[in-house]
N, C-alpha and C positions, 0 to 999 in steps of 0.2 A: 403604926410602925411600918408594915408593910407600904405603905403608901410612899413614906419617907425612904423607904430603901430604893423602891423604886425610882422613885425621880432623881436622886442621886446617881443610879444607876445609870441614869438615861442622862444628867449632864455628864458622866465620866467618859456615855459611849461620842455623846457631842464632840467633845474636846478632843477626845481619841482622834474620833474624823477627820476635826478642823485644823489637829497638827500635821496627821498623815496628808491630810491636801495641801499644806505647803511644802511639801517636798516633791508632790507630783507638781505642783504651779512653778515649781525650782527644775525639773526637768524639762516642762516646757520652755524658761526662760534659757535653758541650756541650749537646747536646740537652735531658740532662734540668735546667739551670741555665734553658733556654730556656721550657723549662714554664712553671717557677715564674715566670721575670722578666716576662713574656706578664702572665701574672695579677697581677700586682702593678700594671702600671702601665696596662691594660686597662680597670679600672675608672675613671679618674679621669678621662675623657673622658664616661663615662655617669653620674655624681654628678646633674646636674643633669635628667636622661631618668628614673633611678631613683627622685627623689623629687618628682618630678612624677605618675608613675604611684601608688608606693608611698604616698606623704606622711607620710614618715616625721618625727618631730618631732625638733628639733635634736640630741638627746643619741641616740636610734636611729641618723640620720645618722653620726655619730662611729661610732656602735660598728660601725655597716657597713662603714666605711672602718677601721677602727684592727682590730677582731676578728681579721683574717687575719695581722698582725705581733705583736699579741697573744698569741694562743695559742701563732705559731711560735715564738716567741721564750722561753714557757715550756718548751715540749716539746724544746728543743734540746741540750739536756744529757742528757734522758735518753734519746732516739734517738741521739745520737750517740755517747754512751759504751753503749747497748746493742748498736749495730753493731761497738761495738772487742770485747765479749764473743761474739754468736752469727755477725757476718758482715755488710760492711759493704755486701755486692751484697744480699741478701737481704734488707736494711732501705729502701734503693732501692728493688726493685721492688713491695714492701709500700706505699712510699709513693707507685708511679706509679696503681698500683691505686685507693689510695683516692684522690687528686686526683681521677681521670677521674670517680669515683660522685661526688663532694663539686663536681664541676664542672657535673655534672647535675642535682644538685639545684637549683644557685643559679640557673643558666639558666632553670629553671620553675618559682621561689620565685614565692609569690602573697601574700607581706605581707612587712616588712619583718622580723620576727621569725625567718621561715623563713632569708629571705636572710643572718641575721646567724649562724643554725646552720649556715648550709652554709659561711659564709668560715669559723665556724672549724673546720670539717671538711677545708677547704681548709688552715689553717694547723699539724692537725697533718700532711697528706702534704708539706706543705711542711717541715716539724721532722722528716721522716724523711729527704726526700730532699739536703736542701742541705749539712749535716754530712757525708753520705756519698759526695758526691761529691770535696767538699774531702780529704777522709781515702784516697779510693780515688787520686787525683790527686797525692796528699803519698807513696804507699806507689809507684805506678810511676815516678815521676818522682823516685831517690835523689838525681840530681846539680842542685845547687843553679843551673846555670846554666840547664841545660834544662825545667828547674823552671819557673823565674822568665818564661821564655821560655810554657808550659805556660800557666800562670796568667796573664799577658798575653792570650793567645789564650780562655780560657774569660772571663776579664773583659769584652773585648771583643766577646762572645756575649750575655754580660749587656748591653751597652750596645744592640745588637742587638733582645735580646728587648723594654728601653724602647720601642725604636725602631716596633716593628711592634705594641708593645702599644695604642698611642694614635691610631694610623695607623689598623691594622686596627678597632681599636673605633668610629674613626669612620666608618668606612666601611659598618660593619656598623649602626650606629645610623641611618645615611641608609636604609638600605635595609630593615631590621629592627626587629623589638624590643629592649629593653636586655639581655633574655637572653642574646639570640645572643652577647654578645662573652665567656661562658662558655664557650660550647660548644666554641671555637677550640682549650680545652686536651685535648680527647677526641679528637679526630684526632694529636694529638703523641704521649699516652696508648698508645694503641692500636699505635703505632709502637713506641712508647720500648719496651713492658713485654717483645717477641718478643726484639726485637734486643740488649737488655740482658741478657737470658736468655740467649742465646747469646754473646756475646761480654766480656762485664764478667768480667775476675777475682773470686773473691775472695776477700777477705785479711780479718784480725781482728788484733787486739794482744795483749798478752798472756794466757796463761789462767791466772793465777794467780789465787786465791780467787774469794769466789764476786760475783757482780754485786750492787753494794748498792742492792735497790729501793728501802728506807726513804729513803736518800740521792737517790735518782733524784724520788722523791715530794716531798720536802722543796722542792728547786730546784724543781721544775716549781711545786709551789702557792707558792713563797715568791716565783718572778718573776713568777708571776699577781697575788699580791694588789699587790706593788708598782707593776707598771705602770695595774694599775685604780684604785689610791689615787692614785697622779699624773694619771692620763685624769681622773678626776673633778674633782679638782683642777683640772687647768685646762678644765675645764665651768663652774668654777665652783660648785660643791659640796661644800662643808664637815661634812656631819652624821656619821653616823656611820658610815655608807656609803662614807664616804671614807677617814677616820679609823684604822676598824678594818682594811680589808686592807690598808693604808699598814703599820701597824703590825705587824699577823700577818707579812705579808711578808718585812719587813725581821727580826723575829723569828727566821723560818723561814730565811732564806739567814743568819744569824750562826749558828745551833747547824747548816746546812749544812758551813761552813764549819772551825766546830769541829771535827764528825765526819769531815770527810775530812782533818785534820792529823792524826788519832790513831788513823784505822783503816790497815793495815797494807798493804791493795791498796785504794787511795782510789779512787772514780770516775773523779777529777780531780785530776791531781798537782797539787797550790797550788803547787811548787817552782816553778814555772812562773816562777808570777810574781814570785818575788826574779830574775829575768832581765829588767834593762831594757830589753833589744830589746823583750821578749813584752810586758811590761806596757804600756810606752809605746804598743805597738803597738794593743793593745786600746782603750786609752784616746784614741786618735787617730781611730777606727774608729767610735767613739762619737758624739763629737764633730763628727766629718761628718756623719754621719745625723741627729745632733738639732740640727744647724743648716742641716740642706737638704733633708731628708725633705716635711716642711708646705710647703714653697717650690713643690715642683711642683703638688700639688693647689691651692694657693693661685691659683697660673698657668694653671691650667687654669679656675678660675671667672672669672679676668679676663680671661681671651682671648673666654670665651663670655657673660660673663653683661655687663661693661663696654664690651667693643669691639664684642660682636653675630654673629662669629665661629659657624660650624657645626663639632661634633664632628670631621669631616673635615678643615675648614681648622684648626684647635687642633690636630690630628695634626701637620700637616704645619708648622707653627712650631713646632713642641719639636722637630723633626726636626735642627736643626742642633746642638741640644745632646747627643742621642745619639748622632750623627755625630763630633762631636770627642771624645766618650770612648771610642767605638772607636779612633779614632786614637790618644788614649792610653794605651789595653791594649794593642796590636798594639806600640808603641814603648816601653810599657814597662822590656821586660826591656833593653834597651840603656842605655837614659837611665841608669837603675837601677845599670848597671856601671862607669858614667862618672861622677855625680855623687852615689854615696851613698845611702844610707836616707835622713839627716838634710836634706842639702838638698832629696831629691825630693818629703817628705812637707812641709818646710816651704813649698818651692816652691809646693807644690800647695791647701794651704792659703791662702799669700797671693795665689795666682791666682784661686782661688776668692771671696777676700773681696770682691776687685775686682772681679770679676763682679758680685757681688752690690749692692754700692755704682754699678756703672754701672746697674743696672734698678733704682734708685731715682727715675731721671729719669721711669718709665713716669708716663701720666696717663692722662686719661680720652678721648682720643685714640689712633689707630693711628701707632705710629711704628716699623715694621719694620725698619727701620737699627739702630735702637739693639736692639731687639730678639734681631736676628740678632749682632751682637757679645756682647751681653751672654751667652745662652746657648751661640756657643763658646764662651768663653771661661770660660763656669760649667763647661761638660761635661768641657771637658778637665783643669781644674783638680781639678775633685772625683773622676775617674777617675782622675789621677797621682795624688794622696793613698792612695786606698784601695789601687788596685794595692799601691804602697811598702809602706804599713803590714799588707795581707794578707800579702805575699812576707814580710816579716821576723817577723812572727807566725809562721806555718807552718814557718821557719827554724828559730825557735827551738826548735819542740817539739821531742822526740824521736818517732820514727817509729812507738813502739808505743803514742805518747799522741795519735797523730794524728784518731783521731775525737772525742777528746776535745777537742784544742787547735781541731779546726773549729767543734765546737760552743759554744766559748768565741768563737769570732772571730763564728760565725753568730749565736751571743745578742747581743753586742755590738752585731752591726747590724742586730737586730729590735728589740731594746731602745732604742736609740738610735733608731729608726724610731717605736716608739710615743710614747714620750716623746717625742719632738719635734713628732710630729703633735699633742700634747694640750698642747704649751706656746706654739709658734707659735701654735696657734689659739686659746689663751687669750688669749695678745698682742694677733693679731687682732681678738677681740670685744671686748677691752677700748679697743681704740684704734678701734674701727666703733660700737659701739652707742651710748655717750655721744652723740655727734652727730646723732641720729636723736630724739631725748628734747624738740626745742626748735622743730620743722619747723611750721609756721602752718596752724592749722585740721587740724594730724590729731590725733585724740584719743591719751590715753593706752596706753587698750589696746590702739590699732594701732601706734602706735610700739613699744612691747615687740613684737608680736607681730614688727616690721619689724626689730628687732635681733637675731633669733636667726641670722638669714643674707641674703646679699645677693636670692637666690632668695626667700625668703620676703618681701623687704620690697617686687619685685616682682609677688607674687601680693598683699600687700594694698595694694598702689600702684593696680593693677587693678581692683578689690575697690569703691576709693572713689572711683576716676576723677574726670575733670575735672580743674580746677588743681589741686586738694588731692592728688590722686592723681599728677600730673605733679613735684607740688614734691616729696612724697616720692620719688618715682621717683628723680630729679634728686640729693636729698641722699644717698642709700643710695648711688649711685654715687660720690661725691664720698667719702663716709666710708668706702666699700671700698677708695677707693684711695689715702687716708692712712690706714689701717689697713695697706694694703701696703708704704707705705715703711717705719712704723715695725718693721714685721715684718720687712723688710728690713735695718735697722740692728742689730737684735737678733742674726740670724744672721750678720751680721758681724762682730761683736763676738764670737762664739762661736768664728767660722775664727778669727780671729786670737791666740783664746786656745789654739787648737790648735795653730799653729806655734809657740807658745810653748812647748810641752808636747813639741812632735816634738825638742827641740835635745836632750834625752833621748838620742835613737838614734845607731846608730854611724855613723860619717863614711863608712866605705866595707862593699862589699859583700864578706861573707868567703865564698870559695868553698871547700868542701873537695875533695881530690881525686876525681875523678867515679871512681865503683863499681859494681859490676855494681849493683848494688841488688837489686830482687826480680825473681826471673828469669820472665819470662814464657812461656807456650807460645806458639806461631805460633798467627794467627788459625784455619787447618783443624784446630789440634789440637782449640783451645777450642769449637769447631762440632760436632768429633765429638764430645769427649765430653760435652757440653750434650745431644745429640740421643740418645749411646747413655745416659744418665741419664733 
């Protein structure tokens, strides 16, 4: 008898262990989400500091900012189906490594050329790490409720890392150069790559046949040439330059596509997506991003360059929109089990719309009221969307196509991140520059030059001083900020075609019986043998 209390005993202290270490393994995967989200939304407070010193010309610009979701968003299929083959920690700390080197470069880049090599140096450790935490996250977390719960809490890290992305870089910019607010990811770096090493599982998917590079190749160059034939596109650039990766691309992801319905261990199951949860899902994911991705950096040039606004204080007004999407993630997993995929993703979409429709009212004026409503009310909405629609993507995959199906959700919202950056901003300039064409006593050449950006048309506002310089001054403001409403109608139009697209998904959340799932060592196990290795 005693024998049997025992051993019971000693599986309950097991189990104990092995659930208490997925919420430490859920901390680490925090951390490294925090990385990446730092540098994504870090930059967009220094835009204006960056091409003051660099003076980069308007198409540079773009690529500075667009480069880093660019590349990640190639490289995400084949990092992430390479983590399901050799190891999905070991892709991880591969990509904490090179962020920190790619974080150092950018911080002491000295032309705008270097800067645009190091984001995308930055955007492949970003295409190693973001797949493989989703994938490591989808393999500890079997049971779909603690899951959903799981991903709530790393979302809400993401809203986090917005948060102190724009804050911190202003803060660093009053006091520093526009470098420093790189450097902030080399201290995380330094932390992430020990503690990861010691304590991260890790797990792969299946080994059957062998990993198809050709196939890995194909994606990676077929979602580069597309998203560069659409960036160019909405630059405004039709020649051939456009044209031909447009076409290569699209090219290249069809005979992808072919080749993984007829090879026998596919990179990437397609089956996937005859499952309307997964496709809807991705397709919703999309759609977010390329209708509110361009909306922040848009927001971040009207706070600073229209209202007058320092780096600092532009932090601290986006602060209420990352603040309600934590609130979002953290509440998630409940909402989630009360009202369904369909209504929380539709929800979330026409919360979002309506955000977006009330900062239509912005002008050329500070009006912090409306302000502050408009962005909770954006933060929360576009954080209940994605939450919903990542939980039931992830759902759907099967557990040994998990690096895969993240790096299918993480293309999604790289892809939909640069396309949206390159079509709002086409919207943009098409609805700012016309207006700047007819301004009294400024010549031709200065009006183009005053239409490639609002920054630009106050360096040659400058330039020609006096009235002449005043009335441009004057109209580039007035034309940036009906260029922003109709930017604004645009991406509302977009959410609403989302929630049109969410009615797709299923009405309620199917739980299956919770299972042990993958059984983990206790955190002392995973220490020692990390250290005796």
């Amino acid at each position: 008898m005693s024998g049997t209390t025992t051993a019971a005993a000693g599986l309950r202290r097991r189990a104990a262990g092995a659930g208490a270490n997925r919420w430490v393994v859920l901390v680490v995967l925090c951390v490294s989400l925090l990385l990446v989200a730092v540098d994504a939304t870090v930059l967009h407070v220094a835009v204006p500091a960056v091409t003051e010193d660099l003076r980069p010309g308007a198409i540079e610009l773009l690529w500075i900012v667009d480069t880093y979701p660019l590349v990640c968003a190639s490289l995400l299929i084949l990092f992430g189906t390479l983590g399901d083959k050799v190891g999905r920690r070991r892709i991880l700390l591969l990509g904490y490594a090179l962020f920190g080197v790619a974080s150092a470069l950018a911080a002491f880049a000295g032309s705008a050329q270097t800067l645009i090599l190091a984001r995308a140096l930055l955007g492949v450790g970003g295409a190693m790490i973001m797949p493989a935490t989703l994938s490591i996250l989808r393999q500890v977390f079997p049971d779909r409720r603690e899951r959903a719960l799981a991903i709530g809490i790393w979302s809400a890290v993401a809203a986090v890392g917005a948060a102190i992305g724009p804050l911190l870089g202003g803060f660093l910019l009053e006091h520093f150069w526009w470098g420093s607010v790189f450097l902030v990811n080399i201290p995380l770096m330094l932390v992430s790559l020990p503690v990861g090493r010691l304590l991260l599982p890790e797990s792969r998917g299946t080994a059957d046949g062998p990993w198809d590079v050709v196939g890995a190749l194909m994606a990676a160059v077929g979602l580069f040439g597309v998203v560069l034939g659409v960036k160019r596109l909405g630059g405004g650039e039709l020649g051939l330059l456009t044209v031909v990766p447009l076409l290569v691309g699209a090219v290249l992801i069809a005979l992808f596509v072919r080749r993984q319905r007829r090879r026998l261990h596919p990179l990437v199951d397609l089956r996937m997506f005859r499952r309307p949860a997964f496709s809807t899902s991705v397709g919703c994911i999309v759609l977010a991003m390329l209708a509110l991705v361009g909306l922040e950096l848009i927001a971040a040039q009207y706070l600073q360059l229209v209202l007058g606004l320092s780096p600092l204080e532009t932090g601290l007004r986006l602060l209420p929109l990352t603040f309600a999407a934590m609130a979002a993630g953290l509440a998630g997993a409940r909402l989630l089990r009360q009202v369904g995929p369909r209504r929380m993703v539709c929800g979330g979409f026409v919360l979002t719309a309506l955000a977006v429709l009330t900062l239509t009212a912005m002008g050329g004026s500070d009006n912090a009221g409306l302000l502050l409503v408009g962005f909770l009310l954006l933060g929360f909405g576009l954080e209940t969307t994605l939450f919903a629609a990542y939980e039931s993507m992830l759902s759907e995959a099967p557990p040994e196509q998990a690096g895969g199906a993240a790096a299918i959700g993480e293309t999604s919202y790289q892809l939909g991140a640069g396309i949206g950056i390159a079509l709002l901003g086409s919207v943009m300039n098409a609805a700012y520059a016309p207006g700047l064409k007819s301004v009294p006593g400024v010549p031709a050449s200065a009006s183009d030059a005053a239409g490639h950006s609002l920054g630009e048309a106050y360096e040659v506002a400058g330039r020609l001083g006096g009235p002449t310089g005043e009335a441009l001054r004057r109209a580039a403001r007035d034309c940036f900020v009906h260029g922003l409403h109709v930017t604004l109608l645009v991406s509302a139009g977009l959410l609403l075609l989302g929630a049109v697209m969410a009615l797709r998904l299923p009405r309620v959340m199917h739980c299956e019986a919770p299972s042990a799932g993958v059984e983990l060592p206790s955190p002392r196990e995973v220490v020692e043998s990390r250290v005796s290795a």
